[in-house]
PDB file of N, CA, C and O in Angstrom:
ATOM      1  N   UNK A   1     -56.110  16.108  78.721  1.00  0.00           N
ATOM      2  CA  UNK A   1     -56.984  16.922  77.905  1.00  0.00           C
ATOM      3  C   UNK A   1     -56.130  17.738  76.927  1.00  0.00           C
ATOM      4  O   UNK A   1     -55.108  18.363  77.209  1.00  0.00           O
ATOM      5  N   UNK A   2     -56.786  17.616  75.602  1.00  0.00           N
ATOM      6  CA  UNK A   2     -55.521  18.001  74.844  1.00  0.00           C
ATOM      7  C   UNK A   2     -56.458  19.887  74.949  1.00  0.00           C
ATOM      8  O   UNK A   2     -57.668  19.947  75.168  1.00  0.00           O
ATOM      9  N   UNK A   3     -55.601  21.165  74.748  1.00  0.00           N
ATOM     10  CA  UNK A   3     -55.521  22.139  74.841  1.00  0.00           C
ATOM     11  C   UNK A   3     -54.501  22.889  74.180  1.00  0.00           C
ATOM     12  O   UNK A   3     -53.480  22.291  73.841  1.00  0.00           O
ATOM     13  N   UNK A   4     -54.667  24.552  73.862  1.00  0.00           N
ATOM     14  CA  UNK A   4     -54.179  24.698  73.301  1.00  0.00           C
ATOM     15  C   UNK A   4     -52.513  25.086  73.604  1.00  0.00           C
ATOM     16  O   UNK A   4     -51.647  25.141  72.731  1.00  0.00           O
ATOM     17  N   UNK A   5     -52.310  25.339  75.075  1.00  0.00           N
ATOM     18  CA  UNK A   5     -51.494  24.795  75.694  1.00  0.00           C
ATOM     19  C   UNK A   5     -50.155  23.569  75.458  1.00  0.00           C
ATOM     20  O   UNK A   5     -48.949  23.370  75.308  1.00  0.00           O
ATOM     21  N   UNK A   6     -51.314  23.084  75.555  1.00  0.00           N
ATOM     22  CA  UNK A   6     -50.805  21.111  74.622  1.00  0.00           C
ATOM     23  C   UNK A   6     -50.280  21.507  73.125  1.00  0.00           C
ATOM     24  O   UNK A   6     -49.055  21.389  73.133  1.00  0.00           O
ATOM     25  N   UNK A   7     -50.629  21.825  72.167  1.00  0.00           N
ATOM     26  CA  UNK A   7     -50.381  22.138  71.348  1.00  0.00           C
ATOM     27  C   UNK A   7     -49.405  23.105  70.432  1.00  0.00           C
ATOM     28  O   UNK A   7     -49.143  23.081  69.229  1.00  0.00           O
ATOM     29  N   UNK A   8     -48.864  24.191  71.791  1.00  0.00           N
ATOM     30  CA  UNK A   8     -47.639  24.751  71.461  1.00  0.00           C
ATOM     31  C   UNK A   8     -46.640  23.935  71.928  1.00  0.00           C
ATOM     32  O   UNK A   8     -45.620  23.763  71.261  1.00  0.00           O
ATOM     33  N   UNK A   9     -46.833  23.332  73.151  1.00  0.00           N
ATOM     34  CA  UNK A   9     -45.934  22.518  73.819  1.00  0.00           C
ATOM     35  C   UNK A   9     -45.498  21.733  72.827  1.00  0.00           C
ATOM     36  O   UNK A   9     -44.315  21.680  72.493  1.00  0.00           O
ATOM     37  N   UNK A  10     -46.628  20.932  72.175  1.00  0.00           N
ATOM     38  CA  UNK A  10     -46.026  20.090  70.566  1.00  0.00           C
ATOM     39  C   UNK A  10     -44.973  21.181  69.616  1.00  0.00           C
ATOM     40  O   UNK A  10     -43.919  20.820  69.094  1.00  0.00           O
ATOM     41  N   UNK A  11     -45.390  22.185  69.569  1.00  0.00           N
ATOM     42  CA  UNK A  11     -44.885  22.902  68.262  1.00  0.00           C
ATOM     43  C   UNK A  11     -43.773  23.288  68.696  1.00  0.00           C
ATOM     44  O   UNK A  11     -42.942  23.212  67.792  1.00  0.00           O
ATOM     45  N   UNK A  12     -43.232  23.768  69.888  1.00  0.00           N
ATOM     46  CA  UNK A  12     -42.041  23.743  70.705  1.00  0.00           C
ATOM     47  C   UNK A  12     -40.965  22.617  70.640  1.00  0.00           C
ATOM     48  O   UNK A  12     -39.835  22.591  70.152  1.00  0.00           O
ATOM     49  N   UNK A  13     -41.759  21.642  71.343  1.00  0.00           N
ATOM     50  CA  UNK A  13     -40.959  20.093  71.328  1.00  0.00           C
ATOM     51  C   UNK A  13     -40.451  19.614  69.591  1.00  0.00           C
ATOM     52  O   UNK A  13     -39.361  19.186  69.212  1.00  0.00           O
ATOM     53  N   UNK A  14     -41.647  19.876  68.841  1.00  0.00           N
ATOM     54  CA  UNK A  14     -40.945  19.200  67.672  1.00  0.00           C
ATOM     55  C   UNK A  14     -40.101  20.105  66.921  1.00  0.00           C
ATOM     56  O   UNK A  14     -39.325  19.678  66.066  1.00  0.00           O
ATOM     57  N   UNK A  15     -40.235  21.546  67.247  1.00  0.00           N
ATOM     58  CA  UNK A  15     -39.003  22.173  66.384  1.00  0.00           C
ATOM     59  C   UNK A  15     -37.893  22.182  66.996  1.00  0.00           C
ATOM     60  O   UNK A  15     -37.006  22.604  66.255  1.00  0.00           O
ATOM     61  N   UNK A  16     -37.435  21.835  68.287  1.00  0.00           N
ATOM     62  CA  UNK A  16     -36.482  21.758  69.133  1.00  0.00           C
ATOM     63  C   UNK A  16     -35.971  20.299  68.679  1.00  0.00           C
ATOM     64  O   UNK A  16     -34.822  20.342  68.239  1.00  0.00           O
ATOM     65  N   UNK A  17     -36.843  18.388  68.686  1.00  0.00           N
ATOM     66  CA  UNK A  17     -36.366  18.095  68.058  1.00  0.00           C
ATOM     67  C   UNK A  17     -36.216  17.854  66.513  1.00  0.00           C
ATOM     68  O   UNK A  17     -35.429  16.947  66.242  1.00  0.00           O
ATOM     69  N   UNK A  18     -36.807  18.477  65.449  1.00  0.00           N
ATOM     70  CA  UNK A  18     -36.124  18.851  64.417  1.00  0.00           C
ATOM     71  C   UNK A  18     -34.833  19.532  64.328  1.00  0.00           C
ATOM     72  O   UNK A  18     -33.951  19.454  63.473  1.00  0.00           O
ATOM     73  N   UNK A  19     -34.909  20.128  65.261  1.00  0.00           N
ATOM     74  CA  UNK A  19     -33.362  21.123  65.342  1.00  0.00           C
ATOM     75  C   UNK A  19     -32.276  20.125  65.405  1.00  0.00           C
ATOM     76  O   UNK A  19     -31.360  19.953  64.600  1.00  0.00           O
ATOM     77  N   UNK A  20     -32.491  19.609  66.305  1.00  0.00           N
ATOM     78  CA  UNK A  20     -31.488  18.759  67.084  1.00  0.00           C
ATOM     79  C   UNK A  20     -31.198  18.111  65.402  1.00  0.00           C
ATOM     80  O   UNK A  20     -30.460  18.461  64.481  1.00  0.00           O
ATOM     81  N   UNK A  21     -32.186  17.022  65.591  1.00  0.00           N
ATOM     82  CA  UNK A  21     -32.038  16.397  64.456  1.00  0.00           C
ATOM     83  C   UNK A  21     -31.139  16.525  62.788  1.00  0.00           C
ATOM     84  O   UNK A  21     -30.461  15.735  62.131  1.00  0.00           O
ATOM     85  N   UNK A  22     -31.508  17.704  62.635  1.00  0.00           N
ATOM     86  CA  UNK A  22     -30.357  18.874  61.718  1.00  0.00           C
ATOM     87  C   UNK A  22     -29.778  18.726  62.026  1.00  0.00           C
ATOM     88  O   UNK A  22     -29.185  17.902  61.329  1.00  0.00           O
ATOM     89  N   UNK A  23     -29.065  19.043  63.155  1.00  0.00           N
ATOM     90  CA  UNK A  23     -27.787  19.171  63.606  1.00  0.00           C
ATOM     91  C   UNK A  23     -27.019  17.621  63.739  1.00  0.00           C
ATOM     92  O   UNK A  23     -25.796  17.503  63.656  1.00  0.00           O
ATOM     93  N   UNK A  24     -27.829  16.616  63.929  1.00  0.00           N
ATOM     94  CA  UNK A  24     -27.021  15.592  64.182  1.00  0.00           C
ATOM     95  C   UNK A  24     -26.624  15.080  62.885  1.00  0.00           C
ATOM     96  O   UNK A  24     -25.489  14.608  62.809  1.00  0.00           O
ATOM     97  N   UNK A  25     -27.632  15.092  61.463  1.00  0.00           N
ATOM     98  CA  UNK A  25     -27.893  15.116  60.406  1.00  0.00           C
ATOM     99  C   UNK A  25     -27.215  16.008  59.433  1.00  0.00           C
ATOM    100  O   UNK A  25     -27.916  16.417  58.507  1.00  0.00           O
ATOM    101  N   UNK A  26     -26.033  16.363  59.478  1.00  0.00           N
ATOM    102  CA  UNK A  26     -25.319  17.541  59.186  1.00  0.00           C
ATOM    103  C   UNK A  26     -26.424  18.287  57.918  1.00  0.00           C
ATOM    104  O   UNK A  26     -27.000  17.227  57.671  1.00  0.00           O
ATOM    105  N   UNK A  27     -26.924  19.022  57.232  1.00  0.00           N
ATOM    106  CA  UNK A  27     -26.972  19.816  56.193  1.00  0.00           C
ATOM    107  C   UNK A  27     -28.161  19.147  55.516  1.00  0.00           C
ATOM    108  O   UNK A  27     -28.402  18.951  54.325  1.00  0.00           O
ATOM    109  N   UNK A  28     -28.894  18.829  56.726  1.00  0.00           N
ATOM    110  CA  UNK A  28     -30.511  18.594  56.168  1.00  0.00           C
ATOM    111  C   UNK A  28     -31.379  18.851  57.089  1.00  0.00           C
ATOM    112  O   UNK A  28     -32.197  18.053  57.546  1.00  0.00           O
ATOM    113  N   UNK A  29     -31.155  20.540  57.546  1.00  0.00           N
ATOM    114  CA  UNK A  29     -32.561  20.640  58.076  1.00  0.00           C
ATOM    115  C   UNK A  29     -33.413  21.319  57.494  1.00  0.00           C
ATOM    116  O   UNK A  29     -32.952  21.472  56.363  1.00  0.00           O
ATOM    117  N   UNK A  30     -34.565  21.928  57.569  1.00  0.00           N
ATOM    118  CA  UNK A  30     -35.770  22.627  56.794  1.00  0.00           C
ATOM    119  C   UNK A  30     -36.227  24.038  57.185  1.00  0.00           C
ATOM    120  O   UNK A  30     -37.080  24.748  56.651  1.00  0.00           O
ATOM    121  N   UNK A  31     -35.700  24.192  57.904  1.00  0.00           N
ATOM    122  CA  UNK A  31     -35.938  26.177  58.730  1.00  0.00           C
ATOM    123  C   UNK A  31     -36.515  25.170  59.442  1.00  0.00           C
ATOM    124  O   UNK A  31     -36.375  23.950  59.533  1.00  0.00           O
ATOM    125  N   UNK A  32     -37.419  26.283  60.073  1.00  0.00           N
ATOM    126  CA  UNK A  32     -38.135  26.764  60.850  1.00  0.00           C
ATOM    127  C   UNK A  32     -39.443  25.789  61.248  1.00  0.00           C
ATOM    128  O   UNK A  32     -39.450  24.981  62.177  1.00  0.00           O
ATOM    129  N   UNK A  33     -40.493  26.046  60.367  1.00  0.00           N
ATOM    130  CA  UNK A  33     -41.578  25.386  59.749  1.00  0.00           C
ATOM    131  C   UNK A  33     -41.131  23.683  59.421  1.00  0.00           C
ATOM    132  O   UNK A  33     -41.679  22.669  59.853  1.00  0.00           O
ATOM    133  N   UNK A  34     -40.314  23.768  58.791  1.00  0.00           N
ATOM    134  CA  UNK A  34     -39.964  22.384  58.302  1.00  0.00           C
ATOM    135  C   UNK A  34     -39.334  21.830  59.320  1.00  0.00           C
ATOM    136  O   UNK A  34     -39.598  20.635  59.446  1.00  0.00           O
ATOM    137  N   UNK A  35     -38.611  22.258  60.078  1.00  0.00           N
ATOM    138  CA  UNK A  35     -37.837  21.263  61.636  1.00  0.00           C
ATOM    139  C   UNK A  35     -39.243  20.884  62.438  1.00  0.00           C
ATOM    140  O   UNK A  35     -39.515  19.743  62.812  1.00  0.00           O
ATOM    141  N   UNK A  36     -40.073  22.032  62.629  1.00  0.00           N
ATOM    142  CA  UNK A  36     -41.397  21.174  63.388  1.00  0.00           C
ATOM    143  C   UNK A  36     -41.706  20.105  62.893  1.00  0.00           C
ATOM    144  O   UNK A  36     -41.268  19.057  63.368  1.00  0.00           O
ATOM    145  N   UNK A  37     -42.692  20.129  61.613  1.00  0.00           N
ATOM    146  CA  UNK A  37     -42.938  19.285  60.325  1.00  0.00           C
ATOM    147  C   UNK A  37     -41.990  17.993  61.305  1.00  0.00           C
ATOM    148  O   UNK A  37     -42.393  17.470  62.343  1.00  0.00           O
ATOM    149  N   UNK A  38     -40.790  17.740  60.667  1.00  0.00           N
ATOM    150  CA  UNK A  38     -39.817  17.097  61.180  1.00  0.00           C
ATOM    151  C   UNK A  38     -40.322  16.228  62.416  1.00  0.00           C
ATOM    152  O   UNK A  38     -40.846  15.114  62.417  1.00  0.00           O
ATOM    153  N   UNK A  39     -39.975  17.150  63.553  1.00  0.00           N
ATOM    154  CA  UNK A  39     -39.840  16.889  64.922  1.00  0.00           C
ATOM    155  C   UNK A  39     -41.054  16.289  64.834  1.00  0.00           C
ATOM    156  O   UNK A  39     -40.894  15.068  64.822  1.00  0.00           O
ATOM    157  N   UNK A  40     -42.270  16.620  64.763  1.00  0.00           N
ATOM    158  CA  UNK A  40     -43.534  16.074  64.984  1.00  0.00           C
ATOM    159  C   UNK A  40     -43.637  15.004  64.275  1.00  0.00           C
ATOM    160  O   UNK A  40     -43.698  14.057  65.059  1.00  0.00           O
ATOM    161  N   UNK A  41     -43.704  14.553  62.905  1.00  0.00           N
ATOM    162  CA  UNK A  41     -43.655  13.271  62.579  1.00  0.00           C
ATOM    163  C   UNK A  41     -42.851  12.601  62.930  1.00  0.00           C
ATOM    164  O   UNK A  41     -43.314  11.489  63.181  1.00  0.00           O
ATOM    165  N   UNK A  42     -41.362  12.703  63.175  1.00  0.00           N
ATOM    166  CA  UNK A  42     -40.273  12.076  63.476  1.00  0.00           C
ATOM    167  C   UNK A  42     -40.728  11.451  65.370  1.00  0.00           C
ATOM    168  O   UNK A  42     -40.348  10.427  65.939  1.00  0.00           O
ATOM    169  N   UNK A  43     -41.412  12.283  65.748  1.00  0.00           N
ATOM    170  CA  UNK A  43     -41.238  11.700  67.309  1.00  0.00           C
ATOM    171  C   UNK A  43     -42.369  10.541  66.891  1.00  0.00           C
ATOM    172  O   UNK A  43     -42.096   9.392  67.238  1.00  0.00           O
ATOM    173  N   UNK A  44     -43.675  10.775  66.139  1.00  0.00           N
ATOM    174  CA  UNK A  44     -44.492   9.278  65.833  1.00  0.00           C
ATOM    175  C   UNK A  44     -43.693   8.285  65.148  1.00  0.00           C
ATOM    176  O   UNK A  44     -43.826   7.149  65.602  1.00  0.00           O
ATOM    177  N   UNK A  45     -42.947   8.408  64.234  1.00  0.00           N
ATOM    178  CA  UNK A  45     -42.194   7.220  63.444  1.00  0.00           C
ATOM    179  C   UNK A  45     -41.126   6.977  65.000  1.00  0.00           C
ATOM    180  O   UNK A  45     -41.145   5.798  65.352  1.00  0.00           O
ATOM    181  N   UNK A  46     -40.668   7.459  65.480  1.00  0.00           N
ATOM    182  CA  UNK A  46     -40.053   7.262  66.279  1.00  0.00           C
ATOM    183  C   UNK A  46     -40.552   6.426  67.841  1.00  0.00           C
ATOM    184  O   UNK A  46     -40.066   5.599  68.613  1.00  0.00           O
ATOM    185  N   UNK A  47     -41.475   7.015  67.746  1.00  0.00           N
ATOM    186  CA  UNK A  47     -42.288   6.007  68.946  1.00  0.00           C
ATOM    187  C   UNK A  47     -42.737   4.924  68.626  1.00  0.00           C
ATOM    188  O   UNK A  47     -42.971   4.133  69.540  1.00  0.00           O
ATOM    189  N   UNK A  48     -43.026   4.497  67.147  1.00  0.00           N
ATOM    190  CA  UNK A  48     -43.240   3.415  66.885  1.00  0.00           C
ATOM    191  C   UNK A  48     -42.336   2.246  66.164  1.00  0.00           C
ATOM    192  O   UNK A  48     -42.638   1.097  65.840  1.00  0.00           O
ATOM    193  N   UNK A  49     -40.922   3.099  66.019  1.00  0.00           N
ATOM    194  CA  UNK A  49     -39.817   1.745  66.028  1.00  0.00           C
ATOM    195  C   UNK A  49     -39.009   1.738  66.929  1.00  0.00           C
ATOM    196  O   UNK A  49     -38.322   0.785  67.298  1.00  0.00           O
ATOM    197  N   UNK A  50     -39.055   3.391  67.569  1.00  0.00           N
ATOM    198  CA  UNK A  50     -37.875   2.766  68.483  1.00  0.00           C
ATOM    199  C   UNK A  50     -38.935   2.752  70.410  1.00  0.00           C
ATOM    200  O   UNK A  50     -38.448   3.268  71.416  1.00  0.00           O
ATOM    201  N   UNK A  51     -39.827   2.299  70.395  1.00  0.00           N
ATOM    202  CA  UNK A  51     -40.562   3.032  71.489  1.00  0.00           C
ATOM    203  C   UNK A  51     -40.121   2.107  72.581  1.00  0.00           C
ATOM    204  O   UNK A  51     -39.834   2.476  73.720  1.00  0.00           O
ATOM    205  N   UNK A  52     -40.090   0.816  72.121  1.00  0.00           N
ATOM    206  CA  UNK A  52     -39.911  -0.730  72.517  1.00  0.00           C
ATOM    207  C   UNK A  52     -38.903  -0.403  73.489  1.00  0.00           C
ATOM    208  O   UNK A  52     -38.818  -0.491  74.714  1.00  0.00           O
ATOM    209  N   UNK A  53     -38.013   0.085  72.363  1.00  0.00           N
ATOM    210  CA  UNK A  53     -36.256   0.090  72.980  1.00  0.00           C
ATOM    211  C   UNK A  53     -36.298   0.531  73.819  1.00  0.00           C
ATOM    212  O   UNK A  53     -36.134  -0.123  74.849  1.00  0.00           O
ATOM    213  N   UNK A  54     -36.600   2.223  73.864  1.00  0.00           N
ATOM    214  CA  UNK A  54     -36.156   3.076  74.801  1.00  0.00           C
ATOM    215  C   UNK A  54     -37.222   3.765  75.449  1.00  0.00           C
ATOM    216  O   UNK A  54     -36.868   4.760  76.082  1.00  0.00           O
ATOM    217  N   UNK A  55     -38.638   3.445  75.453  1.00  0.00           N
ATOM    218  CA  UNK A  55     -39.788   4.193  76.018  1.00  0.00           C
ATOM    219  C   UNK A  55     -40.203   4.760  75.415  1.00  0.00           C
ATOM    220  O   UNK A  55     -39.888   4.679  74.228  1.00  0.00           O
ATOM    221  N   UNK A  56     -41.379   5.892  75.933  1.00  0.00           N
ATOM    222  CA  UNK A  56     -41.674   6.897  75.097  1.00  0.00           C
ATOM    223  C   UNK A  56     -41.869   8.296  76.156  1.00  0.00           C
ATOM    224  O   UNK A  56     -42.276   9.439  75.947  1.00  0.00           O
ATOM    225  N   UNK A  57     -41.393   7.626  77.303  1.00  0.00           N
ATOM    226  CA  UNK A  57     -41.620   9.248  77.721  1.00  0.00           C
ATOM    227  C   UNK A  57     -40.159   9.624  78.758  1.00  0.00           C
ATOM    228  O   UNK A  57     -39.236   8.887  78.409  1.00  0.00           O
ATOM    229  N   UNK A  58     -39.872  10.287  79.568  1.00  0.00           N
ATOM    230  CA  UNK A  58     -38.756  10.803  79.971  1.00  0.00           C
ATOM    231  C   UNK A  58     -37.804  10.923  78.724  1.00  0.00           C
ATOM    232  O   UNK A  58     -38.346  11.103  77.633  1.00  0.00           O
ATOM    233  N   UNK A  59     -35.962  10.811  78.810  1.00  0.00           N
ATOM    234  CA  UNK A  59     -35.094  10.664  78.067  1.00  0.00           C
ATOM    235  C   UNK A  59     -35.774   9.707  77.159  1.00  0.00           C
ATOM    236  O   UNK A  59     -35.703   9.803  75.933  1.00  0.00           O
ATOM    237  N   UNK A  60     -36.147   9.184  77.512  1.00  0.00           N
ATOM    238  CA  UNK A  60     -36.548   8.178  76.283  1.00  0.00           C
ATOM    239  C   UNK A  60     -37.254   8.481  75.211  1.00  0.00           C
ATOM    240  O   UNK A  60     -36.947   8.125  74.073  1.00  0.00           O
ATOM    241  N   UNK A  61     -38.555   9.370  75.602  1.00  0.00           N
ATOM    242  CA  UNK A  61     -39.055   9.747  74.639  1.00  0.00           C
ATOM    243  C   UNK A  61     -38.471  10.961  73.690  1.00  0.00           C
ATOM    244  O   UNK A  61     -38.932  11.446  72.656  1.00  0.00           O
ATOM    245  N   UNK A  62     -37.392  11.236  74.367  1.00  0.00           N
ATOM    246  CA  UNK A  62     -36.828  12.527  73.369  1.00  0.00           C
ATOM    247  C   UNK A  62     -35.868  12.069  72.624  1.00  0.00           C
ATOM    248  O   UNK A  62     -35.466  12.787  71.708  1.00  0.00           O
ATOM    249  N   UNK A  63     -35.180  10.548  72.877  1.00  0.00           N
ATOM    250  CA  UNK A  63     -34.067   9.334  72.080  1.00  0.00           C
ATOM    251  C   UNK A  63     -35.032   8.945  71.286  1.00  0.00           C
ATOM    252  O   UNK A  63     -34.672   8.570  70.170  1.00  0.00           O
ATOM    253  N   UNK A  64     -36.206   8.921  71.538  1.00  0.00           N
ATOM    254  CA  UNK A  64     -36.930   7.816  70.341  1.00  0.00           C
ATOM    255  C   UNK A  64     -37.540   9.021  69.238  1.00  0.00           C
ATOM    256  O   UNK A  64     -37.782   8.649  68.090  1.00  0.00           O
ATOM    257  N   UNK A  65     -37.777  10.455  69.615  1.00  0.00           N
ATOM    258  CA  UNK A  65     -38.332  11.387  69.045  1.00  0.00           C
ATOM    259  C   UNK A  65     -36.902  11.944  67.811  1.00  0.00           C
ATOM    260  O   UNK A  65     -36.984  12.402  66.671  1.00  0.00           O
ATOM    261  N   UNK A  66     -35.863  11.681  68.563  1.00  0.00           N
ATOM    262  CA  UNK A  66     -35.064  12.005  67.859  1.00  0.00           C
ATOM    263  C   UNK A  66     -34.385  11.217  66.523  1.00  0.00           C
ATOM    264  O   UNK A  66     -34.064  11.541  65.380  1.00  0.00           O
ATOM    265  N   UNK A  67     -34.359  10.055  67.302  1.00  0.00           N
ATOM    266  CA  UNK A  67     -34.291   8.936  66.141  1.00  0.00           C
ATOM    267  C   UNK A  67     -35.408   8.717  64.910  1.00  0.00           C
ATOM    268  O   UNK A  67     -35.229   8.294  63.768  1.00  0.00           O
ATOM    269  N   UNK A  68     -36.488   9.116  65.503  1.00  0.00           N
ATOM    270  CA  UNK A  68     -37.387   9.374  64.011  1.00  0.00           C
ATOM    271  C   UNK A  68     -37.470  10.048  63.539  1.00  0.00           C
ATOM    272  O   UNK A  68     -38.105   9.840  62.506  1.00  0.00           O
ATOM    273  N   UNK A  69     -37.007  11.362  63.732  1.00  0.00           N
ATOM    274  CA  UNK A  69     -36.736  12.728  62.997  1.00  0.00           C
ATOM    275  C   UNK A  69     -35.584  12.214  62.410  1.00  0.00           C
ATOM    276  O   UNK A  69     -35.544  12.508  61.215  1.00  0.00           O
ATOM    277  N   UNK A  70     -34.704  11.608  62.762  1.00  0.00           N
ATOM    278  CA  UNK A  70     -33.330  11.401  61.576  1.00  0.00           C
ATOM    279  C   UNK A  70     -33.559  10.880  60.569  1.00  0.00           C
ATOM    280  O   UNK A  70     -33.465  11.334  59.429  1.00  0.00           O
ATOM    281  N   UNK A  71     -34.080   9.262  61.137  1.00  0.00           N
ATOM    282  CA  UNK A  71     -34.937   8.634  59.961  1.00  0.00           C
ATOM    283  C   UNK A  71     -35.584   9.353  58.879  1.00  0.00           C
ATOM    284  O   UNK A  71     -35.260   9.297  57.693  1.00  0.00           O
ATOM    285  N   UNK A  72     -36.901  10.302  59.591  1.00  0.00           N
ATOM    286  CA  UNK A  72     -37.387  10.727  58.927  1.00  0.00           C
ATOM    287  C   UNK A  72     -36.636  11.795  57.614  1.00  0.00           C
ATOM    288  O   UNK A  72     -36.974  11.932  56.438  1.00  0.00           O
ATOM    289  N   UNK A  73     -35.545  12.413  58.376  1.00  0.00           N
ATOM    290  CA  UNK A  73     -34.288  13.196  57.296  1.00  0.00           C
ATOM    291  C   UNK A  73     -33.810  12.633  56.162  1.00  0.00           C
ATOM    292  O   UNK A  73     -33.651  13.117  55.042  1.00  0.00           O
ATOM    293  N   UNK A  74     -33.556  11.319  56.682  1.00  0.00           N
ATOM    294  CA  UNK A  74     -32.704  10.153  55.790  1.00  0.00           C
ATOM    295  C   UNK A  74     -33.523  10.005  54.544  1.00  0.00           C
ATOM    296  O   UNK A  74     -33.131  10.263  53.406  1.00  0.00           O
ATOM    297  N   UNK A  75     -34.892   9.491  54.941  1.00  0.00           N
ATOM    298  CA  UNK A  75     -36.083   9.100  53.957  1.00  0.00           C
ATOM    299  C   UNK A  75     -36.350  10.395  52.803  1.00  0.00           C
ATOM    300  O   UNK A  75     -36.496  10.193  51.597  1.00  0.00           O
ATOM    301  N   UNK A  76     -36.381  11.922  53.542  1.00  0.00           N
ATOM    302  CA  UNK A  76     -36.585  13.123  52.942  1.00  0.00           C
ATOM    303  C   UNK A  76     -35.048  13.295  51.940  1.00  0.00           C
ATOM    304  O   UNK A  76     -35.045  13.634  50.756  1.00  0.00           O
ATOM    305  N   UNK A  77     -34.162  13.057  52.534  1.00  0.00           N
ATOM    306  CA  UNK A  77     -33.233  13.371  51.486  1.00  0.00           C
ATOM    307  C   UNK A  77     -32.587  12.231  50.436  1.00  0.00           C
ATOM    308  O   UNK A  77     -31.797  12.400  49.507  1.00  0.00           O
ATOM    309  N   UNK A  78     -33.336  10.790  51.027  1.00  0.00           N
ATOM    310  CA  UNK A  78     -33.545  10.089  49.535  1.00  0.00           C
ATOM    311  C   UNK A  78     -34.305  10.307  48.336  1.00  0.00           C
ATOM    312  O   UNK A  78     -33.928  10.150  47.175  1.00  0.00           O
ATOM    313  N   UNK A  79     -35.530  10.727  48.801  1.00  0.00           N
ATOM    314  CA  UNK A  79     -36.472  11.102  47.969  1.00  0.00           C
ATOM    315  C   UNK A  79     -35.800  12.776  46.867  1.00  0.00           C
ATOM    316  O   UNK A  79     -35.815  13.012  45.659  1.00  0.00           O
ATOM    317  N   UNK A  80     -35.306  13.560  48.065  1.00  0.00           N
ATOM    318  CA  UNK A  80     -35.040  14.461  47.599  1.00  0.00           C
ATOM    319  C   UNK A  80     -34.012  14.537  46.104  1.00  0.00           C
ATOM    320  O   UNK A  80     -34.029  15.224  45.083  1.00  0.00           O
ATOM    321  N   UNK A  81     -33.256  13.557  46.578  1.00  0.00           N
ATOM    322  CA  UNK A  81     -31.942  13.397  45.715  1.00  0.00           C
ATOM    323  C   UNK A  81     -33.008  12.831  44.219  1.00  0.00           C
ATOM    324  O   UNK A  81     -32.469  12.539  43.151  1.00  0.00           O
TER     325      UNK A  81
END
């Protein structure tokens, strides 16, 4: 049952991995606001190329959440440029 509960838990998880993501990503993260942004789309692009590979939930889902937040970095700072 999604709740609102559920829903910080998202806003938590994806700015934690947006963070990460920055960090692995040297000198492209977005604050605050924008690492969620990040983390949250990045864990869907991420579950859906890398979900196969590595799952989507335990370690796995935080390898595949993370890998689409990079992606997703990569894509943002092509465009950006």
């Amino acid at each position: 049952m999604f709740g609102i509960f559920s829903f910080i838990g998202w806003l938590i998880i994806g700015a934690i991995i947006g963070w990460i993501a920055g960090k692995v990503w040297v000198g492209h993260g977005f604050g605050l606001i924008g690492n969620i942004l990040v983390g949250i789309v990045g864990s869907i692009i991420g579950g859906a190329l890398f979900g196969g590979f590595f799952g989507t939930s335990g370690i796995g889902g935080w390898i595949t959440s993370i890998l689409g937040a990079i992606v997703l970095l990569v894509i943002a700072g092509l465009i950006k440029k």
